[in-house]
C-alpha positions in Angstrom: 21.2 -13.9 10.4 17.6 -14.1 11.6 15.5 -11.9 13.1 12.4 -11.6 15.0 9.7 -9.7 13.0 5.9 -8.5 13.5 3.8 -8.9 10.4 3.3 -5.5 9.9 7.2 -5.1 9.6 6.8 -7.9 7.1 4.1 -6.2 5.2 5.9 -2.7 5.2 9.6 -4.5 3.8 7.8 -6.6 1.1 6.6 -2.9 -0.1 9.5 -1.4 0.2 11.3 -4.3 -2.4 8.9 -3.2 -4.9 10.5 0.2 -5.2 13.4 0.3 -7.3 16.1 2.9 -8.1 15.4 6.1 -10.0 12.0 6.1 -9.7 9.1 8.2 -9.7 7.2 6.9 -6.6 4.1 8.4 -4.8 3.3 7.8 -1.5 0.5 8.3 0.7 1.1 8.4 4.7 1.0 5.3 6.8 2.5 1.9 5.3 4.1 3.6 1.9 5.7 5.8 3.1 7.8 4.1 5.7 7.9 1.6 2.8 9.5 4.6 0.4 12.2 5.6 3.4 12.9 2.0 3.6 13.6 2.0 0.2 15.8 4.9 0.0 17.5 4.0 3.0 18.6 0.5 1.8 18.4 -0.1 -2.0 17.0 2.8 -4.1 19.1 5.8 -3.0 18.1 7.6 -6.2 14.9 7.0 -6.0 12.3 10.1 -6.0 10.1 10.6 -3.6 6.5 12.2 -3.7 3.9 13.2 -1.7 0.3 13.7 -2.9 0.4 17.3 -2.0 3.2 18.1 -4.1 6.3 17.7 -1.6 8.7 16.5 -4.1 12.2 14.3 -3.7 12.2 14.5 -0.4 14.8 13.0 2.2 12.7 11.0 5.0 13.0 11.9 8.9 10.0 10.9 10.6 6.6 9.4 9.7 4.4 12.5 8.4 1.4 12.8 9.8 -0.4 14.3 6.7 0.0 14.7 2.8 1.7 17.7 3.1 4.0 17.3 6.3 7.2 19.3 5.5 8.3 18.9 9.0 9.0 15.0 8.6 11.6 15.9 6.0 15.2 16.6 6.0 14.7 18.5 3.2 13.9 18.3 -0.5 14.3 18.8 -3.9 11.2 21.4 -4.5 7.7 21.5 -3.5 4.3 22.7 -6.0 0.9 21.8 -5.4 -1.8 18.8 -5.6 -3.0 20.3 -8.8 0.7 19.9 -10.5 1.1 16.5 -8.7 -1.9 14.9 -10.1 -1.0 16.4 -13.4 2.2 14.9 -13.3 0.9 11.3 -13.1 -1.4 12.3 -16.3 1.5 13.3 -17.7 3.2 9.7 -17.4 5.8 10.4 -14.9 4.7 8.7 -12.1 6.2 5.2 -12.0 4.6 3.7 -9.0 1.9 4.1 -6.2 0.9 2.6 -3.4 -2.9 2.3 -2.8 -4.6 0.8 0.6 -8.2 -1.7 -0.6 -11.2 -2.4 1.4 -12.5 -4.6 -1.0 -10.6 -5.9 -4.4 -12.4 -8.3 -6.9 -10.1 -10.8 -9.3 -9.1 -8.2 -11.9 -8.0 -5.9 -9.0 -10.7 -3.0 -9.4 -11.1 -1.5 -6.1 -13.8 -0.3 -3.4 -12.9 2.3 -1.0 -15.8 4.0 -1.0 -18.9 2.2 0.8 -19.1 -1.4 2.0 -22.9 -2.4 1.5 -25.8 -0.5 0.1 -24.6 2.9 -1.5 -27.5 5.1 0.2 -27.9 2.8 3.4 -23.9 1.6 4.1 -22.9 -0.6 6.6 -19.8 1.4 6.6 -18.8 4.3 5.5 -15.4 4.6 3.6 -12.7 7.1 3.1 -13.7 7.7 -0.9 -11.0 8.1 -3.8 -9.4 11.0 -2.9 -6.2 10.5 -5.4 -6.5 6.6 -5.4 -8.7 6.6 -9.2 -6.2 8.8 -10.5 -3.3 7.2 -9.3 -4.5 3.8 -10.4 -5.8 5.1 -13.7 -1.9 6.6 -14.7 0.7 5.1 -12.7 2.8 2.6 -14.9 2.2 0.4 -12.2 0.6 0.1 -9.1 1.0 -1.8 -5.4 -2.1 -2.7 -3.6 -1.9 -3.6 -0.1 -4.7 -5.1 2.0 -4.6 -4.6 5.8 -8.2 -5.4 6.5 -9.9 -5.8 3.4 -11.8 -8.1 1.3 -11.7 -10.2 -1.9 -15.3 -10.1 -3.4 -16.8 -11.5 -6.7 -18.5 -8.0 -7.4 -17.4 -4.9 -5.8 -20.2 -3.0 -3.8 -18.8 0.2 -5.1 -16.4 0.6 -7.9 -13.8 3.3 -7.2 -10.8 2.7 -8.8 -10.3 1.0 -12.0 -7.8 -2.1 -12.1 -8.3 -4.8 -15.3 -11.8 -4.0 -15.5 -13.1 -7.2 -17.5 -10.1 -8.8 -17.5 -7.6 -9.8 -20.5 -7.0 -6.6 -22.9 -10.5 -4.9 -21.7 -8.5 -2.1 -19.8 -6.0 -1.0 -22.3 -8.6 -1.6 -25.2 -10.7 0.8 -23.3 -8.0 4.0 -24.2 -8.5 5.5 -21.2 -5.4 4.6 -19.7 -1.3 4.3 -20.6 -0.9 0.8 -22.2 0.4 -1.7 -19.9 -0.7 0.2 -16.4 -2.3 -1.7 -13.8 -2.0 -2.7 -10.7 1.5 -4.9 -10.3 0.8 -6.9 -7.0 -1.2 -7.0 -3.9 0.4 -7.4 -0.8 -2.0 -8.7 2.4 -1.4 -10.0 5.7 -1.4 -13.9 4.3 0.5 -13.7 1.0 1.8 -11.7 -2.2 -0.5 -11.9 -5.5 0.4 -11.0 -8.8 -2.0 -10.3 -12.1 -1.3 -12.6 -14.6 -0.1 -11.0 -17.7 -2.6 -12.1 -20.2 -5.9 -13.1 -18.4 -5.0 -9.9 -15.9 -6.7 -12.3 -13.2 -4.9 -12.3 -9.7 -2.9 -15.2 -8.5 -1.0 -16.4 -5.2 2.4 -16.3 -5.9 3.7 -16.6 -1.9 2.6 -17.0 1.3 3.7 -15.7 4.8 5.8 -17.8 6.7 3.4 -20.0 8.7 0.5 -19.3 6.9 -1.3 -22.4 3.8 -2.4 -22.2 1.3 -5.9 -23.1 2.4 -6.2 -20.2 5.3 -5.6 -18.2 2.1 -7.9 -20.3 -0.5 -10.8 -19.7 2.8 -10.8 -15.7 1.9 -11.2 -15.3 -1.4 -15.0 -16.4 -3.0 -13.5 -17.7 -6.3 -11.4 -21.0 -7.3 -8.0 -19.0 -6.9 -5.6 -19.6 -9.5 -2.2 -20.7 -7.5 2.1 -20.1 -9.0 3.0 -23.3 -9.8 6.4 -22.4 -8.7 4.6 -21.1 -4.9 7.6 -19.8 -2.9 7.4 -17.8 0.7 7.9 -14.5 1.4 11.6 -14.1 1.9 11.8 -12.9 5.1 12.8 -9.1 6.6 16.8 -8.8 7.0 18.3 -7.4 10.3 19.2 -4.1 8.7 15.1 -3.7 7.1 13.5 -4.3 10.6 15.9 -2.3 12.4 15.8 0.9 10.1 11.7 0.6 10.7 12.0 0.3 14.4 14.1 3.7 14.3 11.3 5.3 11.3 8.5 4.6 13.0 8.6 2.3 16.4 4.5 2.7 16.0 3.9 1.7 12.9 6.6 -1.2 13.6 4.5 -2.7 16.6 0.9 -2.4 14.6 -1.9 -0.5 14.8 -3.8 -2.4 17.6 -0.7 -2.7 20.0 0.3 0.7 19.3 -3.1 2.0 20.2 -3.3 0.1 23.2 0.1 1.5 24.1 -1.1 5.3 23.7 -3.9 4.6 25.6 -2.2 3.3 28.5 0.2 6.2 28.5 -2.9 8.7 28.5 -4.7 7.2 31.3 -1.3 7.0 33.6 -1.5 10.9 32.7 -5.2 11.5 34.0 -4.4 8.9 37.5 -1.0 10.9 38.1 -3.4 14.7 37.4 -5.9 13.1 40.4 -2.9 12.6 42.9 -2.9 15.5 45.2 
């Protein structure tokens, strides 16, 4: 059976199929965690999950609204700190992560720290935070790309994916062999690394989307599956367990923005009636 679907329902459930059961998975708030309950919910019930602040194998109830939001749980397994949680992942025990990019070159190294000139920006960005760490350790790791970029050279480099390319980031010993970003996942299609050159490749496109609106954003000769499927689309169960999660995050930022705003300015015309 089909069902209608917004593309940020699309984004969220292609996510959420990268989590598998009985794994180790940490999640920041926003898209991976609805990703994570989606997950649980549908096809992973084993599967642990973390937040950043040490909230640990917890049972999903509502969208938190921080790192360390207890209250959106039903309950779970223990919690510690962000010191233990970050040493966890050094550790090795940490299977996947889900970071956002602002700007991504072809061996998936990352900018999320400035876009322009580091001492005169054009924009100022969010920084790290745990995203270089989690990168950096992780057995793998799912990027997603809401508003981002591909670049040839990063204006910033804060996160390490393949570095050079080819063997240059596990000949480097600074990270667990064979870690690395897995697949990116942006509002056009799903890329993949390929396994030897480490360079990033389409491997499907979003229903109605080509392969040239895709070919148009990226400043390279993009290397293209020769077996190029689409996205399978979201099932009925997917988008309606997201609609119940989080109905906001279902309709997009932009709508539900506009929404909240509309239902704070009929508050301030009904507080001016006498």
């Amino acid at each position: 059976m089909t069902v209608k679907y917004t593309l940020n329902e699309l984004l969220i459930i292609v996510a959420a199929r990268e989590i598998h059961d009985d794994e180790n998975v940490i999640l920041g708030v926003g898209l991976p965690t609805i990703s994570g309950a989606l997950a649980k919910a549908l096809h992973a019930p084993h599967v642990n999950l973390m937040m950043e602040a040490g909230i640990i194998d917890f049972e999903p109830l509502v969208r938190p609204n921080h790192i360390a939001d207890v209250m959106s749980c039903r309950g779970f397994s223990y919690s510690t700190d962000l010191f233990s949680t970050f040493t966890t992942t050094y550790r090795g025990f940490v299977d996947v992560c889900f970071l956002g990019v602002a700007q991504v070159d072809k061996y998936g190294n990352l900018n999320t720290t400035v876009i322009g000139d580091y001492f005169k920006p054009d924009m100022r960005l969010p920084g790290s935070g745990g995203a270089a760490d989690f990168i950096s350790y992780s057995k793998r790791t799912v990027l997603t790309m809401r508003g981002g970029n591909f670049v040839e050279k990063l204006d910033y480099f804060t996160s390490p994916g393949y570095l050079e390319g080819g063997s240059a980031r596990d000949d480097s010993g600074l990270f667990p062999k064979g870690s690395g970003p897995s697949m990116l996942i942006s509002q056009k299609g799903i890329f993949r690394f390929h396994p030897e050159t480490k360079e990033i490749y389409l491997a499907q496109i979003h229903p109605g989307i080509s392969v040239a609106d895709i070919q148009k954003d990226v400043p390279w000769e993009l290397k293209i599956d020769e077996n190029l499927s689409e996205t399978t689309p979201p099932s009925v169960e997917e988008v309606s367990f997201i609609r119940r999660f989080a109905p906001a995050e279902s309709a997009g930022r932009e709508l539900a923005l506009e929404l909240a705003m509309a239902n704070i300015n009929r508050k301030i015309e009904a507080r001016k009636k006498p």
